[in-house]
N, C-alpha and C positions, 0 to 999 in steps of 0.2 A: 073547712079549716084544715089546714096543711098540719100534718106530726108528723115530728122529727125521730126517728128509734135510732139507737146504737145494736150495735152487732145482732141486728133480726134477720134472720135466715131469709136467703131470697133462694128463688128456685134458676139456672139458668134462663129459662121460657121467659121468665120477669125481666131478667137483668135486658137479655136481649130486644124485649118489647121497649125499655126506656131510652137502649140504646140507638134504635131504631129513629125513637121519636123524637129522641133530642136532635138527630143529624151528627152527633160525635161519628168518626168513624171506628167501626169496631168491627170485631168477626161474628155479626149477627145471627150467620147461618151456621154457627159451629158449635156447635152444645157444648159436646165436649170439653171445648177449648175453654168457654164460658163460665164451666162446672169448676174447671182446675182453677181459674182467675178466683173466684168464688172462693175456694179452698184455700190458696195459699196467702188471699190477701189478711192482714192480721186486724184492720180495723175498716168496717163498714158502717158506714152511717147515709141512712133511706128515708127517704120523703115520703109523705103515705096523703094521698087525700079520701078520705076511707080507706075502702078495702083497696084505692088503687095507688101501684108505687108510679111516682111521676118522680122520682129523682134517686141520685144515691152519688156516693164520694167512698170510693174506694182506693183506701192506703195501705202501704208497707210501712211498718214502724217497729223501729228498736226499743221504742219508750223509754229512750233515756236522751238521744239525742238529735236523732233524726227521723223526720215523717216524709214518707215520699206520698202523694197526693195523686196516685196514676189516672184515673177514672172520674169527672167530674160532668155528669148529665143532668140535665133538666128536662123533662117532657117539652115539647115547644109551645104547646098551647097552654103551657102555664107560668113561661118562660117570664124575666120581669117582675117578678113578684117578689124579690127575697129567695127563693128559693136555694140557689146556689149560694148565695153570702151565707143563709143559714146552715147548709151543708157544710161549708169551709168552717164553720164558726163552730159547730160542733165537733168536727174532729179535730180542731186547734183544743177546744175546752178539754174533749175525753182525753185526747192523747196527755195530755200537762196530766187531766186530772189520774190517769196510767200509770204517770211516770214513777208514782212510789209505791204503786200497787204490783208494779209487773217485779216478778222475782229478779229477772235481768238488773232493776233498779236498785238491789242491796246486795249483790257480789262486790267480794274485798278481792286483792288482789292473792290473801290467803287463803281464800277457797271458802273462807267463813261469810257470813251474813252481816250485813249492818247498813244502816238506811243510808241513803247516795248523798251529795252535798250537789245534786244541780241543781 
């Protein structure tokens, strides 16, 4: 059975094994690089079939209005499955369910707090 997590820590080694297998093109052989995408993406949502990640959806988001969606992999031998509609689908659900949680979403224009009206 496929589990879905939000923002669970992946290690570059992992991202680039998925990325690999899915055939996305990516910079598989660049740690580094891999490490920083990791770091600065704000919302990560991972497919896990046990211990192993066969997917992941890596976003930018402001959580209030915009989610950019950079990184969408599926392992390929498990491709077909839902997998990636459930990836899209969970960071459609956390990012909404974000929206009033992230501090960004209750700045006034006077510098005070107060919950957002999107």
């Amino acid at each position: 059975m496929i589990e879905i997590k939000v923002n669970e820590q992946i290690l570059p080694a992992q991202l680039a094994t998925v990325f690999a297998a899915s055939g996305i093109k990516r910079p598989v052989d660049d740690l580094d690089r891999l490490h920083q995408m990791l770091q600065h993406a704000n919302l990560l949502i991972t497919a896990w079939d046990g211990e192993k990640l066969v997917g992941v959806a890596r976003s930018l988001t402001d959580y209030s209005y915009c989610c950019y969606l950079s990184d969408l992999a599926v392992d390929q031998q498990v491709q077909a499955k839902g997998i990636g509609r459930a990836l899209i689908e969970e960071t459609k659900k956390t990012n909404r369910r974000q929206r009033y949680a992230h501090p960004s979403s209750f700045k006034r224009s006077d510098g005070l707090l107060s919950k957002s009206r999107v």
